[in-house]
FIVEXLUM-917241 format. One record per atom (N, C-alpha, C): residue in one letter; x, y, z; chain; atom name; residue number from 1. Coordinates in steps of 0.02 Angstrom, whole numbers, always signed. Layout:
! FIVEXLUM-917241
+------+--------+--------+--------+-------+------+-----+
| rest |      u |      v |      w | kette | atom |  nr |
+------+--------+--------+--------+-------+------+-----+
|    a |      X |      Y |      Z |     A |   CA | NUM |
...
+------+--------+--------+--------+-------+------+-----+
! end
This chain:
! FIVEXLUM-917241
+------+--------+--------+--------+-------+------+-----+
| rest |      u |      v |      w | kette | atom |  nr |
+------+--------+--------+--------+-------+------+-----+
|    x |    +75 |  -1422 |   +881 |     A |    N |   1 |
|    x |    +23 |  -1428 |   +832 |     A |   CA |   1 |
|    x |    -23 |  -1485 |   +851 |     A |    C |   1 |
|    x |   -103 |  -1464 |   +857 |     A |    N |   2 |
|    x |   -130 |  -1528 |   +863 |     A |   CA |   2 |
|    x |   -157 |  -1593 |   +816 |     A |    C |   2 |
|    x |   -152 |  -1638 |   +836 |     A |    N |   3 |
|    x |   -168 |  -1698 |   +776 |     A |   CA |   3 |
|    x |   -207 |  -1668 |   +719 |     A |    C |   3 |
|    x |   -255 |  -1669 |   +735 |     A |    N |   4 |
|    x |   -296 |  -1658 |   +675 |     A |   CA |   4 |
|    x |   -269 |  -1587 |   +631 |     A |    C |   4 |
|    x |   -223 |  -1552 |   +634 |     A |    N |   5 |
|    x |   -177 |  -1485 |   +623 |     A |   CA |   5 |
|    x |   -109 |  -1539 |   +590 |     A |    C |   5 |
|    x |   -104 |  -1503 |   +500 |     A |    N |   6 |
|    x |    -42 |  -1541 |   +482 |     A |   CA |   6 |
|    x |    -27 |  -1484 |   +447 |     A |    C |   6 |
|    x |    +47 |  -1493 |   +439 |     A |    N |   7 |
|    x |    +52 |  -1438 |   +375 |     A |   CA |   7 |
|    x |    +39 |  -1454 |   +305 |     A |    C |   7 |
|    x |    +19 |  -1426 |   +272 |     A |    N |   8 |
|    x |    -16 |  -1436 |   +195 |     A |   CA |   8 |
|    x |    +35 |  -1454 |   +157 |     A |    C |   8 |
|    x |    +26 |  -1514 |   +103 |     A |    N |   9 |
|    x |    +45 |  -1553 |    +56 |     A |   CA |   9 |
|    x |    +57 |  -1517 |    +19 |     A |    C |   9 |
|    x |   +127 |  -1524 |    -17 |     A |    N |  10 |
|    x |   +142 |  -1481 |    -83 |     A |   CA |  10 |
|    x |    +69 |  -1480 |   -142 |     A |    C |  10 |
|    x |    +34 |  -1531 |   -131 |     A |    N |  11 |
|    x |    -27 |  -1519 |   -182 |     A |   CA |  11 |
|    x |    -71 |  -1457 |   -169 |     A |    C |  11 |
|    x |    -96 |  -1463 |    -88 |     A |    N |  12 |
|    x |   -149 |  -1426 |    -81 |     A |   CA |  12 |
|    x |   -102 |  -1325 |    -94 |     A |    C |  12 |
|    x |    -33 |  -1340 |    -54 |     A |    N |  13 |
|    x |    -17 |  -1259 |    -78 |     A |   CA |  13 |
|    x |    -16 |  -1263 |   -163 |     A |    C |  13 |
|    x |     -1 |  -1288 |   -200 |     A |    N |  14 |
|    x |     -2 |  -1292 |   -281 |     A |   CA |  14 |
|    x |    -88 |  -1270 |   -288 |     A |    C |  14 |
|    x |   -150 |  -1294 |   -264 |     A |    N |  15 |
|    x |   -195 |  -1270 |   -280 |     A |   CA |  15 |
|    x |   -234 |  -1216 |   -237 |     A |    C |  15 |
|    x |   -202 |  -1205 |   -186 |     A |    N |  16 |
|    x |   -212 |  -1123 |   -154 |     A |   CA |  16 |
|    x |   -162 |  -1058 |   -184 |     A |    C |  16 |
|    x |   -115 |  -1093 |   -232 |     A |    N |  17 |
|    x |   -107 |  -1035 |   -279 |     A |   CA |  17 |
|    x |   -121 |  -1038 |   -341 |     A |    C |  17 |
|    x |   -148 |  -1097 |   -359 |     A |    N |  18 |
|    x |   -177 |  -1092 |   -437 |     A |   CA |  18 |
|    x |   -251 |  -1040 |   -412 |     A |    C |  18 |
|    x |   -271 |  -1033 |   -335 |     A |    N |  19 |
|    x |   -335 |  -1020 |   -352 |     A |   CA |  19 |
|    x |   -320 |   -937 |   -333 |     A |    C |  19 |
|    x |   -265 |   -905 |   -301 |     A |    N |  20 |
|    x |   -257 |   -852 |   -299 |     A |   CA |  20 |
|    x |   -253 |   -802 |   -385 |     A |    C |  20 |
|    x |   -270 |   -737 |   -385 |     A |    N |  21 |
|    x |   -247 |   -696 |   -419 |     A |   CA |  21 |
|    x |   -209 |   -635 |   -419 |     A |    C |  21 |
|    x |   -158 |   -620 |   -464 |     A |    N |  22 |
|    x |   -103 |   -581 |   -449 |     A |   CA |  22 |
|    x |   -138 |   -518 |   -432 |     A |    C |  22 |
|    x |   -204 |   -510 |   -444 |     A |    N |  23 |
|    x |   -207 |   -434 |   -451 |     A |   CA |  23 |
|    x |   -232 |   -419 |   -356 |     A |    C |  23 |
|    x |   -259 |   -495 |   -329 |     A |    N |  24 |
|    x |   -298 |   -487 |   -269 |     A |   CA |  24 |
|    x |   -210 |   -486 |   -210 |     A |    C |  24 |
|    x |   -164 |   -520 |   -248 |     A |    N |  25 |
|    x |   -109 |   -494 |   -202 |     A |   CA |  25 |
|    x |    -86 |   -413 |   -226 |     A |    C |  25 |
|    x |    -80 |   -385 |   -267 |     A |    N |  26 |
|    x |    -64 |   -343 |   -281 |     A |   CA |  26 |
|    x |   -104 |   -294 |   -252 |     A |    C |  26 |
|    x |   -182 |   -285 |   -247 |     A |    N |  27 |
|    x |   -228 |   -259 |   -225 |     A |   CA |  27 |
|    x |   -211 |   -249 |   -138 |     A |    C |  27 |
|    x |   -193 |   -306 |   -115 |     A |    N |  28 |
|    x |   -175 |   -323 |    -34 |     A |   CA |  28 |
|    x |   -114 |   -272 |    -18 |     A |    C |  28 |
|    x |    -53 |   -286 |    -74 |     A |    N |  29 |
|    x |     +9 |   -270 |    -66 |     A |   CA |  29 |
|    x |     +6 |   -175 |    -60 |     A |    C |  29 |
|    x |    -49 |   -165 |   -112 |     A |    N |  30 |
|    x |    -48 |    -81 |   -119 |     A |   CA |  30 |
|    x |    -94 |    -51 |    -46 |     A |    C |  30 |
|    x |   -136 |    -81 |    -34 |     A |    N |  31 |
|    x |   -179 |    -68 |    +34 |     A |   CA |  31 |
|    x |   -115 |    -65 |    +84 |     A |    C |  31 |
|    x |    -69 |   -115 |    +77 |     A |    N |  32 |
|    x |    -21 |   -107 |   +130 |     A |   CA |  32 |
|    x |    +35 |    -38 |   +114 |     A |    C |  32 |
|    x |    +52 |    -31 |    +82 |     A |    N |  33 |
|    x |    +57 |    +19 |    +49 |     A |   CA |  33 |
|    x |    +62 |    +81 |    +59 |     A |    C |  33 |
|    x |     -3 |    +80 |    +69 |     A |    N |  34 |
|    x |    -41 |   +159 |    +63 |     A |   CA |  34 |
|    x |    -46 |   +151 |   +136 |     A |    C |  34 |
|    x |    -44 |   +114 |   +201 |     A |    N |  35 |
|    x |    -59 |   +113 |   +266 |     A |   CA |  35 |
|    x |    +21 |   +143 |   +294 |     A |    C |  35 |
|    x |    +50 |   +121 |   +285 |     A |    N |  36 |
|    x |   +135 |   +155 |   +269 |     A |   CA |  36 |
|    x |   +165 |   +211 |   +260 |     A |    C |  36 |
|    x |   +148 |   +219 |   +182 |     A |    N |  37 |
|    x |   +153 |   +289 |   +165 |     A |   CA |  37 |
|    x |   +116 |   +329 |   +197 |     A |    C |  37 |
|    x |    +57 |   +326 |   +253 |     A |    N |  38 |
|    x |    +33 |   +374 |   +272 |     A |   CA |  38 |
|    x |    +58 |   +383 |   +333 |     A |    C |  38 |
|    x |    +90 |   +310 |   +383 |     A |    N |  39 |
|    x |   +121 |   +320 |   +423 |     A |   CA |  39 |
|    x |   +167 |   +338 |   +446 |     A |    C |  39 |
|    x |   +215 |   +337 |   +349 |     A |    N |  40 |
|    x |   +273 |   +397 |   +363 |     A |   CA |  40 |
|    x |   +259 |   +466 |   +336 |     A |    C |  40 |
|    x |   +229 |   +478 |   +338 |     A |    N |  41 |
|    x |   +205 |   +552 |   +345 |     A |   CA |  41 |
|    x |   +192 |   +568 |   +410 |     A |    C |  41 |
|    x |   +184 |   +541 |   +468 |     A |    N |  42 |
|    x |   +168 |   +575 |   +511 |     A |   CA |  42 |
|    x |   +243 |   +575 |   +562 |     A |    C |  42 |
|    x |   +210 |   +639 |   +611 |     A |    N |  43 |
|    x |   +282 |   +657 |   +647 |     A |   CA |  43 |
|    x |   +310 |   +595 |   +693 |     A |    C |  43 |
|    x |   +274 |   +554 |   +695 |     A |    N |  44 |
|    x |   +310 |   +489 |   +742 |     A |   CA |  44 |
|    x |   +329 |   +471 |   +711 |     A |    C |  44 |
|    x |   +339 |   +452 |   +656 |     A |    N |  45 |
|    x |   +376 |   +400 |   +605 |     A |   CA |  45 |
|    x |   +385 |   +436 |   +549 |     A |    C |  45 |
|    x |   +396 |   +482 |   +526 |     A |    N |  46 |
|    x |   +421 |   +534 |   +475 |     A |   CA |  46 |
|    x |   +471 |   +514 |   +451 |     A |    C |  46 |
|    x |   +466 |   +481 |   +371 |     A |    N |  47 |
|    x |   +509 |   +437 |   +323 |     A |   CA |  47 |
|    x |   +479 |   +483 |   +252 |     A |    C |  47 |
|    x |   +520 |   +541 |   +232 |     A |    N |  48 |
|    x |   +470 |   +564 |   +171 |     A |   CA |  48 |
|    x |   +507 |   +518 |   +124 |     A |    C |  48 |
|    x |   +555 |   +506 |   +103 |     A |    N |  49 |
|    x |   +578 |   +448 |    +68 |     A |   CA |  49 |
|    x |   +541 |   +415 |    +67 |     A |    C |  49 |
|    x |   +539 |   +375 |   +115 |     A |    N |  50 |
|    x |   +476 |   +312 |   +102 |     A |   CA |  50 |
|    x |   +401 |   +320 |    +76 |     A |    C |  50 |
|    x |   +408 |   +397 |   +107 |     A |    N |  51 |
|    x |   +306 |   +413 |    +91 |     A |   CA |  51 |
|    x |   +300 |   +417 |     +7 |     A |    C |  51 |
|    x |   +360 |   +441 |    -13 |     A |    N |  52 |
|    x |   +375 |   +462 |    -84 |     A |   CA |  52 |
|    x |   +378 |   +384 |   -131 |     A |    C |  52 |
|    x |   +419 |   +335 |   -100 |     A |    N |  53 |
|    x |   +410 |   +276 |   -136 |     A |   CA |  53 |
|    x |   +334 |   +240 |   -137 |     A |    C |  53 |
|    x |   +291 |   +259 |    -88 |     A |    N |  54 |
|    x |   +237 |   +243 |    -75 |     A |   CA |  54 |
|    x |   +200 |   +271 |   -132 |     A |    C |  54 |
|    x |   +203 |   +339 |   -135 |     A |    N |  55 |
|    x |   +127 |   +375 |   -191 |     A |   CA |  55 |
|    x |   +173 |   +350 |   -249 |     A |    C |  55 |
|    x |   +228 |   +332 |   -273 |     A |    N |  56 |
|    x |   +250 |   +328 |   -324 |     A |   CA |  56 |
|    x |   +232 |   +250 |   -334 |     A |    C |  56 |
|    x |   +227 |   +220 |   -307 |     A |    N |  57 |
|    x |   +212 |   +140 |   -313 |     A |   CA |  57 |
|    x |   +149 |   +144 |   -316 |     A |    C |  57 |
|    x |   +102 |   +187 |   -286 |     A |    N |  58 |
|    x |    +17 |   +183 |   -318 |     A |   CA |  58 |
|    x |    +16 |   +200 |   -376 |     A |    C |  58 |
|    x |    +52 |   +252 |   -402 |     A |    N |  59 |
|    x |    +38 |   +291 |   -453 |     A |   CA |  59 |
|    x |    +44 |   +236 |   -505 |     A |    C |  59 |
|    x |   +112 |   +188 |   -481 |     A |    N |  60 |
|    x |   +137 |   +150 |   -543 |     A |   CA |  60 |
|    x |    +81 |   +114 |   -580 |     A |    C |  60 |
|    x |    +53 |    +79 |   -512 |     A |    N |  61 |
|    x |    +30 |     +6 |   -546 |     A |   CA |  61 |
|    x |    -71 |    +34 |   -524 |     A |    C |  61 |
|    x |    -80 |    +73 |   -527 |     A |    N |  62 |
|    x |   -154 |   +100 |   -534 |     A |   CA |  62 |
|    x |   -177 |    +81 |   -619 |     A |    C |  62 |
|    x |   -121 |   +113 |   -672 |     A |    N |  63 |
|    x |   -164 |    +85 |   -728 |     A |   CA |  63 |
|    x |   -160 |    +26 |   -737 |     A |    C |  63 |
|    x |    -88 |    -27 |   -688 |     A |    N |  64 |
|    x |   -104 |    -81 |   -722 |     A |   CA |  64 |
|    x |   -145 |   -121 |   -696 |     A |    C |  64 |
|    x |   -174 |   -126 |   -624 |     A |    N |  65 |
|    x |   -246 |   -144 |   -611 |     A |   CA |  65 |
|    x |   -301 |   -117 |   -632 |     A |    C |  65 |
|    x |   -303 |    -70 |   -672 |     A |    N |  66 |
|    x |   -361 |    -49 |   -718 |     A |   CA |  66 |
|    x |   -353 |   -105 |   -764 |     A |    C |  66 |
|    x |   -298 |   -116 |   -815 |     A |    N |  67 |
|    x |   -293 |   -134 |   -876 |     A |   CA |  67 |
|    x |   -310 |   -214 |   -853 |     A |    C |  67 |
|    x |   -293 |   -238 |   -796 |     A |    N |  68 |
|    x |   -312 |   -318 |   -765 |     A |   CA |  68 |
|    x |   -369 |   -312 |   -756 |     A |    C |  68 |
|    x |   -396 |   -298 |   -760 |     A |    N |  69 |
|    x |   -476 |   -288 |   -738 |     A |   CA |  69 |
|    x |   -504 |   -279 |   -682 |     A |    C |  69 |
|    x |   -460 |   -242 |   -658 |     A |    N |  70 |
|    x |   -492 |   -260 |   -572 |     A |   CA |  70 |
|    x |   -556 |   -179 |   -565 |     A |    C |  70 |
|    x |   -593 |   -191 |   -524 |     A |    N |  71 |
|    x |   -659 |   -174 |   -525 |     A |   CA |  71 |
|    x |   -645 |   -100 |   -521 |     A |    C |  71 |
|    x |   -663 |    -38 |   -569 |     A |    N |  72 |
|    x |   -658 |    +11 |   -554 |     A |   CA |  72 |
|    x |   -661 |    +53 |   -501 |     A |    C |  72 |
|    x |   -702 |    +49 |   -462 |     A |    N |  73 |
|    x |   -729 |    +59 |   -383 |     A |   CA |  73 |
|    x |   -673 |    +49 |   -350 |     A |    C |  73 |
|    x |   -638 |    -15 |   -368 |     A |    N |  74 |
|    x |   -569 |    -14 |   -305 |     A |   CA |  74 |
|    x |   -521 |    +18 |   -340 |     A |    C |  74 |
|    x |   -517 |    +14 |   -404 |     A |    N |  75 |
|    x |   -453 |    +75 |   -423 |     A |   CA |  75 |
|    x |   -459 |   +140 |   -395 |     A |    C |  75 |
|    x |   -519 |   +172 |   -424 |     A |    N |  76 |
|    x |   -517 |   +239 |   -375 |     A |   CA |  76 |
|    x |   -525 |   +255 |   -285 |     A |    C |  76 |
|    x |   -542 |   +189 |   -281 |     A |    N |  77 |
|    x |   -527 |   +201 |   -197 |     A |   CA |  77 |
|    x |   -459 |   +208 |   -189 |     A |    C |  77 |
|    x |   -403 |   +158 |   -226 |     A |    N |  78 |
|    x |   -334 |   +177 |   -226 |     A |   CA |  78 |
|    x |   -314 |   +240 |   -249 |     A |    C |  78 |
|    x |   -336 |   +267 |   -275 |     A |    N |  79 |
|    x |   -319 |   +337 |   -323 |     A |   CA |  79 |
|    x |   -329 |   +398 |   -259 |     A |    C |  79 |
|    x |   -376 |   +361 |   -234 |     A |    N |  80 |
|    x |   -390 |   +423 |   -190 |     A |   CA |  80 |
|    x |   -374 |   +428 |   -142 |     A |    C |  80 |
|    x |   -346 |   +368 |   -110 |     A |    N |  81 |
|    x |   -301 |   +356 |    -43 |     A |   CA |  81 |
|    x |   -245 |   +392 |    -72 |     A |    C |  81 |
|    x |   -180 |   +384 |   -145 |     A |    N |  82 |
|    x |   -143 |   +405 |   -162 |     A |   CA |  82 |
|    x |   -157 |   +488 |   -163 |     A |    C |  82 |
|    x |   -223 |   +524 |   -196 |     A |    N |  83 |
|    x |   -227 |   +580 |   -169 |     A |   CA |  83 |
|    x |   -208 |   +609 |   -125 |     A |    C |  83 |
|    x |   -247 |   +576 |    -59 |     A |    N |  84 |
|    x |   -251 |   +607 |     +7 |     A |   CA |  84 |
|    x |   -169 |   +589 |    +36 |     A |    C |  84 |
|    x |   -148 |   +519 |    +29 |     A |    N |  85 |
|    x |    -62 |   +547 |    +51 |     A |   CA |  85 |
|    x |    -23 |   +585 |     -4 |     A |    C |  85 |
|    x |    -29 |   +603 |    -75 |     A |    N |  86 |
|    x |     +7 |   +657 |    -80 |     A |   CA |  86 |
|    x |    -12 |   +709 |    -50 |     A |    C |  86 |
|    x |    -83 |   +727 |    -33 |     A |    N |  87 |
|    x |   -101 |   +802 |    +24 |     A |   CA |  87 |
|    x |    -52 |   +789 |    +89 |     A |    C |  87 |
|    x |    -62 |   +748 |   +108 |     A |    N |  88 |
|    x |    -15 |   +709 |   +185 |     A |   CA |  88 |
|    x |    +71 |   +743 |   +144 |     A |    C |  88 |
|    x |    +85 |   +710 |   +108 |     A |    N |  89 |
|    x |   +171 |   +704 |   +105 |     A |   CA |  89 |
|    x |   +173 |   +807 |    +99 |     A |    C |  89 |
|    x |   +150 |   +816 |    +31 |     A |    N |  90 |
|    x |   +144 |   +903 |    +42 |     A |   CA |  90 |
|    x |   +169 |   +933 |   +148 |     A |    C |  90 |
|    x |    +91 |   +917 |   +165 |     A |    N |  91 |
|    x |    +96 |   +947 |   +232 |     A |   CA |  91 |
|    x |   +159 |   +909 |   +270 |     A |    C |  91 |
|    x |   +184 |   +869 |   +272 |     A |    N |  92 |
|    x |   +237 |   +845 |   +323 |     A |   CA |  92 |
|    x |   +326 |   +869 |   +269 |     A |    C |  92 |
|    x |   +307 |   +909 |   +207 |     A |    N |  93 |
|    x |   +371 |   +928 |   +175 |     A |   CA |  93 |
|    x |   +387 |  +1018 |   +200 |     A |    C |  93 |
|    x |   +295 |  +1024 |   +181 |     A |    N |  94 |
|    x |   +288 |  +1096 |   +205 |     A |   CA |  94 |
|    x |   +313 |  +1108 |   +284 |     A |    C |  94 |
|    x |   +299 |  +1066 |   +344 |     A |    N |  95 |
|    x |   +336 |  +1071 |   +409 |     A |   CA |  95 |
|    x |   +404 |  +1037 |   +428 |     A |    C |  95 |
|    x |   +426 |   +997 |   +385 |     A |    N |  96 |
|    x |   +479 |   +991 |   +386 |     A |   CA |  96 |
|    x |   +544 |  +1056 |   +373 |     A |    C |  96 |
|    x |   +494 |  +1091 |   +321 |     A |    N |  97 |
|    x |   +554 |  +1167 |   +309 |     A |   CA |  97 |
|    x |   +522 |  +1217 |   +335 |     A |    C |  97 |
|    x |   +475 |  +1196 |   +384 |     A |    N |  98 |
|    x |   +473 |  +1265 |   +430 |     A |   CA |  98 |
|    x |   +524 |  +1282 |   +489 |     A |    C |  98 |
|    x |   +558 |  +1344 |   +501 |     A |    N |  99 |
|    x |   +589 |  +1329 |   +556 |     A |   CA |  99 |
|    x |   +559 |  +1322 |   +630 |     A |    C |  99 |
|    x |   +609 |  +1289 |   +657 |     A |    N | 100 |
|    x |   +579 |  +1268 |   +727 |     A |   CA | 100 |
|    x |   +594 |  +1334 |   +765 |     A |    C | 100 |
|    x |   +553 |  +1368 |   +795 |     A |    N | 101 |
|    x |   +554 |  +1397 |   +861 |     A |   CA | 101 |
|    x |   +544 |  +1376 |   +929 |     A |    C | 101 |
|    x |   +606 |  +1385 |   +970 |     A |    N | 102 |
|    x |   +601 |  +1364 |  +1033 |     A |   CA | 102 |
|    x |   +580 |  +1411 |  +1090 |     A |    C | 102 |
|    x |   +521 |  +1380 |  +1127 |     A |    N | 103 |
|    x |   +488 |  +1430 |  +1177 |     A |   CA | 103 |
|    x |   +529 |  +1420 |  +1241 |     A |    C | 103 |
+------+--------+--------+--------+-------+------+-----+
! end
């Protein structure tokens, strides 16, 4: 670490989280989320379990960042990412019970 590089004083982290808000981690946490759940949907990493805990964890907390106030515009951008991976989880359930034919 260089000199002028310290690690931060229990004060300054006390006021880099008085200045955070739950909804801007929560907002972060669901973006991560939804990057996941879409990546287990696909055939490299095919986790429908997980894709399933994913749209179910948007679904959860969508009204309650409505009801926090967070800006309508980004709720339905979440809503609609949750859309498009339940279309995703559908198609990777639908080929999961297709049978495989070997050429």
């Amino acid at each position: 670490m260089a000199e002028s590089e310290h690690a931060p004083t229990e004060e300054e982290l006390r006021e880099a989280l008085d200045r955070l808000a739950v909804a801007d981690i929560l907002l972060n946490a669901l973006s991560a989320t939804a990057s996941l759940g879409f990546r287990r949907v696909s055939a490299e990493a095919r986790d429908l379990q997980q894709a399933r805990l994913a749209i179910e964890s948007l679904r959860a907390l969508e009204p309650v960042l409505r009801e926090g106030g967070v800006d309508d515009a980004i709720v339905r951008d979440l809503e609609q990412a949750r859309a498009n991976l339940q279309l995703a989880y559908a198609q990777a359930v639908a080929e999961s019970s297709e049978p495989h034919t070997s050429e």
